[in-house]
C-alpha positions as CSV (number, residue, x, y, z in Angstrom):
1,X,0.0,0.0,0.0
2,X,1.0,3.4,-0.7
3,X,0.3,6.4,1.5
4,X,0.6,9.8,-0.6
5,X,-0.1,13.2,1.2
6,X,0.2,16.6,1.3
7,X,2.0,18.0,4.2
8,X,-0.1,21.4,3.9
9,X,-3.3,20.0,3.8
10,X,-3.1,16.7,6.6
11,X,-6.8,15.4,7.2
12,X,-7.3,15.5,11.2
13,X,-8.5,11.8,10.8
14,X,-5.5,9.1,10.2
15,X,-7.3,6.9,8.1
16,X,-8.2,10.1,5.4
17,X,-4.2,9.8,5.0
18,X,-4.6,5.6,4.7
19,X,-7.6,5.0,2.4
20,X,-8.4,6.3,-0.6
21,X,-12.4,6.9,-0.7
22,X,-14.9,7.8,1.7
23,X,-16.4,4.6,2.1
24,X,-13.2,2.7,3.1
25,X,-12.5,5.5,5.7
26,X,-15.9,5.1,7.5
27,X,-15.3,1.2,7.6
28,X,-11.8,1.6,8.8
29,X,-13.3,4.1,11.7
30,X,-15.7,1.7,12.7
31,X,-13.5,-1.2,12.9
32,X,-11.3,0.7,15.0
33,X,-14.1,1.4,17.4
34,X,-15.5,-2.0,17.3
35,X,-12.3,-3.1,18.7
36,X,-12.0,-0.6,21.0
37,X,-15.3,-1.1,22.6
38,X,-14.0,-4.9,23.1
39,X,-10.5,-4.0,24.3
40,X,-8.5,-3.3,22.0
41,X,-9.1,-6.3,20.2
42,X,-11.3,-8.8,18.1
43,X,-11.6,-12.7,18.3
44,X,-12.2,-14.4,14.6
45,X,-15.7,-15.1,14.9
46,X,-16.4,-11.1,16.1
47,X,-14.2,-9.8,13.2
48,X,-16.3,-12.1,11.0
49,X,-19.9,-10.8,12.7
50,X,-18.8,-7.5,11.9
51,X,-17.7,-8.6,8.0
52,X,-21.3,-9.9,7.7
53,X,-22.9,-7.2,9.2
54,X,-21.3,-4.5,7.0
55,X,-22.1,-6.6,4.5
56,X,-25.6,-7.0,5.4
57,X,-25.7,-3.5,5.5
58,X,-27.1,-4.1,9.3
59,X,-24.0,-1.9,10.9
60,X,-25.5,1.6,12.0
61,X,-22.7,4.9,12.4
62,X,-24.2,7.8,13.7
63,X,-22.7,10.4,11.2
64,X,-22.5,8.2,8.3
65,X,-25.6,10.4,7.1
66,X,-23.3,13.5,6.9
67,X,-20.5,12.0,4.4
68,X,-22.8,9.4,2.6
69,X,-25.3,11.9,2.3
70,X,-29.0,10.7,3.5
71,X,-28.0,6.7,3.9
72,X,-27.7,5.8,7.8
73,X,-26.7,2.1,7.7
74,X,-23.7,1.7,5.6
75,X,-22.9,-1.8,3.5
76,X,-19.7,-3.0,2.4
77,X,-19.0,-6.1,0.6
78,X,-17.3,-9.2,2.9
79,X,-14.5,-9.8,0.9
80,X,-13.5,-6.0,0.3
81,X,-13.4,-5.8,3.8
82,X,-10.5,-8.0,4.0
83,X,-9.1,-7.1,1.4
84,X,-9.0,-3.2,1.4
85,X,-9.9,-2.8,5.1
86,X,-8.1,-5.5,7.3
87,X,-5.3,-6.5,5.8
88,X,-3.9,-3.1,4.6
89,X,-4.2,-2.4,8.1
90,X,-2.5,-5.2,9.4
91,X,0.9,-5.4,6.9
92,X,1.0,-1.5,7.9
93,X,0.9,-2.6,11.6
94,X,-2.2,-0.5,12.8
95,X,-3.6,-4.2,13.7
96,X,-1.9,-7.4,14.5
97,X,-3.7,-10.6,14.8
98,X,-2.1,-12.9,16.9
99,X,-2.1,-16.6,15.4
100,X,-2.2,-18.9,18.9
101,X,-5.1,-17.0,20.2
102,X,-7.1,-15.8,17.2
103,X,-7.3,-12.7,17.8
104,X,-7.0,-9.1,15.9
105,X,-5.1,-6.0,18.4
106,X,-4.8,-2.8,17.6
107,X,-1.7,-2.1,17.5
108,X,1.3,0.8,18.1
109,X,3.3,-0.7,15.3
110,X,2.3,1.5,13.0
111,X,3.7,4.6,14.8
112,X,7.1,2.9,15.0
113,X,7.3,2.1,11.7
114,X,7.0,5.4,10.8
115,X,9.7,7.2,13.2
116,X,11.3,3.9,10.8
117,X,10.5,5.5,7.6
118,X,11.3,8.9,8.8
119,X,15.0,7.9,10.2
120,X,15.6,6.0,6.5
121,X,14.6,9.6,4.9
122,X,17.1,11.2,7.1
123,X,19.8,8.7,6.7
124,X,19.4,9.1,3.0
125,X,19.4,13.0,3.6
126,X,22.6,13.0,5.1
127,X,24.4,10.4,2.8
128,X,26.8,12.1,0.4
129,X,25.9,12.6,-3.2
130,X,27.0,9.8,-6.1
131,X,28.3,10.6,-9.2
132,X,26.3,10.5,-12.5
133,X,27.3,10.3,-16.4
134,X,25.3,11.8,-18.8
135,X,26.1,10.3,-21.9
C-alpha cells in the first residue's frame, strides 16, 4: 500500500491519509471502534460478525448520514473488507492478529514504523551525493 499526502493540507482523521475513498475510511473508523469497545481487540468469529454485518448492511454509524449523504446504515462487501480494510491495516501494523489465540489487536506498530521510515529519509538526507554520467 501506498500512502501519498500533502504536508499542507493533513486530514485530522488518520485513516483520510490511509484509504483512498470515503467509504473505506468510514469502515476503517468503525472497525477501530469496534475493537475498542471490546479491548483493543477482536476474536475471529467477532471480526467475521462485523464482516457480515457490513455486509448485510445491518452496521449503523451515527454520522455516516453526513459524508454518505441521506443513507444511515452503511454496507460494504465481505471480501473487500478484508481485502481493502483489514489487511492493509494489518501489513501496515495499525492491527496485528495474533495466530495462537485468534485474535486481531490494535496495535502501536504503525507509529514505530513510521519514526522507521522517517529515520531511513534522514539517513538518505545526510548520505553524500553519487556521481552520474550523462552520456
Amino acid at each position: 500500500m501506498v500512502i501519498l499526502f500533502d504536508q499542507y493540507n493533513l486530514p485530522d482523521n488518520i485513516f483520510e491519509v490511509i484509504f483512498a475513498t470515503d467509504q473505506q475510511v468510514i469502515v476503517a473508523d468503525l472497525l477501530v471502534e469496534e475493537m475498542k469497545n471490546n479491548g483493543g481487540e477482536l476474536g475471529k468469529t467477532e471480526m467475521s460478525i462485523f464482516a457480515t454485518q457490513l455486509h448485510e448492511g445491518t452496521l449503523i454509524k451515527n454520522d455516516v448520514k453526513s459524508v454518505l449523504g441521506k443513507q444511515k446504515s452503511l454496507s460494504y462487501n465481505k471480501r473487500q473488507f478484508y481485502d481493502r480494510i483489514l489487511t492493509p491495516m494489518k501489513t501496515m501494523g495499525i492491527i496485528n492478529y495474533d495466530m495462537y489465540q485468534k485474535k486481531y489487536k490494535l496495535s502501536e506498530n504503525f507509529n514505530k514504523n513510521m519514526m522507521k521510515i522517517g529515520l531511513l529519509w534522514l539517513q538518505e538526507l545526510r548520505k553524500p551525493p553519487k556521481s552520474h554520467r550523462l552520456k
